[in-house]
N, C-alpha and C positions, 0 to 999 in steps of 0.2 A: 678715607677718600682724599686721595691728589689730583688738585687743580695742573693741569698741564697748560700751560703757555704757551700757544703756537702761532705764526704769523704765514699767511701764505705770501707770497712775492711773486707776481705774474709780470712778464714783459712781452710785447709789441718783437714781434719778428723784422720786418721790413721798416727800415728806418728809424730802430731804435737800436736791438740788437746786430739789425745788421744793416749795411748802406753801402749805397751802389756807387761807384768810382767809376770818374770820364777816362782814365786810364785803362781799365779793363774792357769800356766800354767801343774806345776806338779800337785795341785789340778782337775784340769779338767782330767789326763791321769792317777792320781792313785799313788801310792809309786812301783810298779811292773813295771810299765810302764815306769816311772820315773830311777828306776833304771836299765833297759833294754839300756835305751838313754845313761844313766851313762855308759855302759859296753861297748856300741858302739863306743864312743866316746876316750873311754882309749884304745882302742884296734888302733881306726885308728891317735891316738895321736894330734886330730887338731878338738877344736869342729867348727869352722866354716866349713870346710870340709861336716859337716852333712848338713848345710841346702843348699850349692854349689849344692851336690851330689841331692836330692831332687828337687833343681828348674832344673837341668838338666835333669832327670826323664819327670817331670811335663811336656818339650816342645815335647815330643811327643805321650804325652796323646790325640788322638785325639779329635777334637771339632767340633763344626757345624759353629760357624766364620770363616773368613777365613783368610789367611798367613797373617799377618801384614806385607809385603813386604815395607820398608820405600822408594823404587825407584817409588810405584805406587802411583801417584798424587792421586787418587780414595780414593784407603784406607788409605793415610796416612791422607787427609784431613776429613776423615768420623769418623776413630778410633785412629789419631794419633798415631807416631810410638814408638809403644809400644815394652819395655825391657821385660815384663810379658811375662809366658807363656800362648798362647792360650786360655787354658782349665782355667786360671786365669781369662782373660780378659773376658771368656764367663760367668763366677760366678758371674764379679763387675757391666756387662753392660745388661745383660738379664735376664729374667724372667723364664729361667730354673730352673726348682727345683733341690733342692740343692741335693738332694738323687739321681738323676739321675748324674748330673757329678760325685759324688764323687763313682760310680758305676762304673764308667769311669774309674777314676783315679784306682780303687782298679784291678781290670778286667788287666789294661796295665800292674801294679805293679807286681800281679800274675805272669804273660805272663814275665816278663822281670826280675823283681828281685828273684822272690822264689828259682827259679833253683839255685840260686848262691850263697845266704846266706839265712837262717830264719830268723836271727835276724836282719839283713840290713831289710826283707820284713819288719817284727814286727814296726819296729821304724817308716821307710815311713808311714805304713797305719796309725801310732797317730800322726805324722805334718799333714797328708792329712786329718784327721777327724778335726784337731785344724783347721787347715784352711779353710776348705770346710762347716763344719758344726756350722751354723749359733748361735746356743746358746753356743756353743765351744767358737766358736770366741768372741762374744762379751761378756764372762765371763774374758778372758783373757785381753782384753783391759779396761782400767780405764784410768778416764781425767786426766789429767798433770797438778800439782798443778798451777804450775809459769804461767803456759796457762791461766787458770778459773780466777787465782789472775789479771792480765790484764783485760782479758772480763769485769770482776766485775769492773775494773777502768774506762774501755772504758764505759761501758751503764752508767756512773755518766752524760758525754756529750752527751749521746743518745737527750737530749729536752735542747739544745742549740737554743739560738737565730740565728742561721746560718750566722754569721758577723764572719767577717776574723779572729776576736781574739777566738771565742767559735763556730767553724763550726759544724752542724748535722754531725750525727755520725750516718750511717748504719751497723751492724754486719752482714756476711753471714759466710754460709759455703760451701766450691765447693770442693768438694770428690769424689774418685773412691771407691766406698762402693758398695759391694750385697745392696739390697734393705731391705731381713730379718734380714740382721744384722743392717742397720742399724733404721728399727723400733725397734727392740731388746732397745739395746741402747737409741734412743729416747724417749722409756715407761720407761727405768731403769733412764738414768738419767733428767726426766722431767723437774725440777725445771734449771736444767742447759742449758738448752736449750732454756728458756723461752724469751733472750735476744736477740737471734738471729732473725732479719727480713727474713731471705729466708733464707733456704736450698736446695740445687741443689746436688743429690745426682745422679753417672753415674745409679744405677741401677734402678734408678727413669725413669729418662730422656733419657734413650737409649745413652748416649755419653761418652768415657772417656778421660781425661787429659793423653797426651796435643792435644786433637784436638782441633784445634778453635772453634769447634761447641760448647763444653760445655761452653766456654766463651759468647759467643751467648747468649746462654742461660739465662747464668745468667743476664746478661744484658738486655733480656727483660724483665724477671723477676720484676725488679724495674727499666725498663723508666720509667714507671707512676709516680712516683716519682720524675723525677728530673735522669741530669746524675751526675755531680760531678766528684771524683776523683776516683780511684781504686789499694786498695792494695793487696798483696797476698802475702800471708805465706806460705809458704809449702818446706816439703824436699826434694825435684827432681828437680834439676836443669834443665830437660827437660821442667818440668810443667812451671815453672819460666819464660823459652826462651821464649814459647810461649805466654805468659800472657805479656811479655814486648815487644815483636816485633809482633803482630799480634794482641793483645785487646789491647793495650794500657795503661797497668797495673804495678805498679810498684812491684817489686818482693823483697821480702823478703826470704832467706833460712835459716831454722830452722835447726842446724847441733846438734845434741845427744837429746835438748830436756829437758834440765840442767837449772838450775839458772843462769849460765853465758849469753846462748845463747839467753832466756828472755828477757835478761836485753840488750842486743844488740836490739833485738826487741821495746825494750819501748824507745830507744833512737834514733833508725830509724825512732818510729812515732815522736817524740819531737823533732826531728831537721828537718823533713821534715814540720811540722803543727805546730799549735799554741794549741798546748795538753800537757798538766801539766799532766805530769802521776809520780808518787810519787815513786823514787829510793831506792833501798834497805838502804841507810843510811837514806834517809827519813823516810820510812817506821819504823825501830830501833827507833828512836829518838820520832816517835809519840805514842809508847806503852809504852815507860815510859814518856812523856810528857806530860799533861793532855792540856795545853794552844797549843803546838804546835798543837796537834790534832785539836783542832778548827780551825790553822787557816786554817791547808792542808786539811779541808774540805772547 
């Protein structure tokens, strides 16, 4: 009887593996549009104030889910208690087409903002299309170099002998994503993906982070496989709690998303496991080193 070694490695889609850029962002709403958001923003003198004012909008957009009340045992264990508005959590975890919420949203925006500014309405209805609309969104997101440069290091130990010193090495991904966005993304960035054993995505699977159900999930996903160990990367410290007091996962928090925060990540896996993952001064030293290069392979 052999002991096999295996560790799974889960990452956070939105904002870990991948992050949305104001570059692509003014590209997707236009230079008009762009500077509409410009003029709103100098007038109320706080551009975080814009997207506050927006998600408070958002919580009384109606929806067909229901309250995420976090005192109700029911929904907090079915949908976890979610910070999201509603009419969010109904876009990441169901099969509603995306034209019908964002019908929703525009409809409330009318009813509630028009009377009071045009240009407050203007600016809402281009975050509510960014957001709500599926090729919108996933133009604005692009993968996070420091993320991909890890992955790329992690699949080196994907066809490890499973011994204590070189353990199998699982990739997933467990994300609150719509479903169209994230095929979107899937088809755009294919070859990037190709490393990952499972994706559990909520709009997939009907669940979102942090219920335990989508932990569930993932985890039957690959029993077959063998259990092992379980980590998690992700930005939410709600997602986090749950993943280490309820699945049994150890939790990583990605904070901006940087080369610093990265590099805290590669040292979390090399001090918790027997995984050589090659540090930024390493890294330096083997592009100009031709012999070093050999051996950190």
């Amino acid at each position: 009887f052999v002991t096999i070694f295996m560790i799974n490695v889960c990452f956070d889609w939105g904002g870990v593996l991948f992050q949305s850029s104001s570059i692509r962002a003014v590209k997707c709403m236009g230079w008009s549009g762009f500077l509409k958001i410009v003029f709103w923003v100098l007038h109320f003198n706080n551009p975080f104030n814009m997207r506050k004012k927006f998600t408070n909008y958002l919580q009384s957009v109606p929806s067909d889910i229901p309250d995420l009340n976090p005192f109700s045992p029911t929904l907090s264990g079915e949908l976890g208690t979610q910070t999201e508005p509603r009419i969010t959590c109904e876009f990441m975890l169901t099969k509603t087409p995306h034209q019908v919420i964002l019908q929703r949203v525009q409809a409330h925006f009318r009813e509630v903002i028009l009377p009071i500014s045009r240009v407050e309405y203007d600016v809402m209805i281009m975050i509510a299309e960014l957001e709500f609309v599926p090729e919108k969104l996933a133009t604005i997101l692009g993968p996070n170099r420091h993320a991909f440069k890890l992955l790329r290091d992690l699949s080196k130990h994907k066809n490890s002998d499973g011994s204590i010193d070189r353990p199998v090495l699982r990739l997933c991904v467990l994300s609150n994503m719509n479903f169209e966005v994230s095929d979107l993304l899937r088809a755009k960035y294919r070859k990037e993906f190709e490393c990952f054993d499972t994706l559990i995505i909520s709009g997939d699977v009907g669940a979102l982070k942090p219920s335990p159900r989508i932990y569930e999930i993932l985890r039957e996903n690959l029993l077959n496989e063998g259990e092992g160990d379980w980590i998690l990367f992700d930005d939410h410290s709600e997602n986090l709690h749950t993943a280490t007091n309820h699945a049994r996962m150890l939790g990583h928090k990605i904070e901006g998303g940087g080369a610093t925060s990265w590099h805290r990540a590669r040292t979390f896996l090399s001090d918790h496991y027997h995984i050589h993952l090659p540090h930024k001064k390493e890294i330096i030293r083997a592009r100009f080193n031709p012999d070093f290069r050999k051996v950190a392979r």
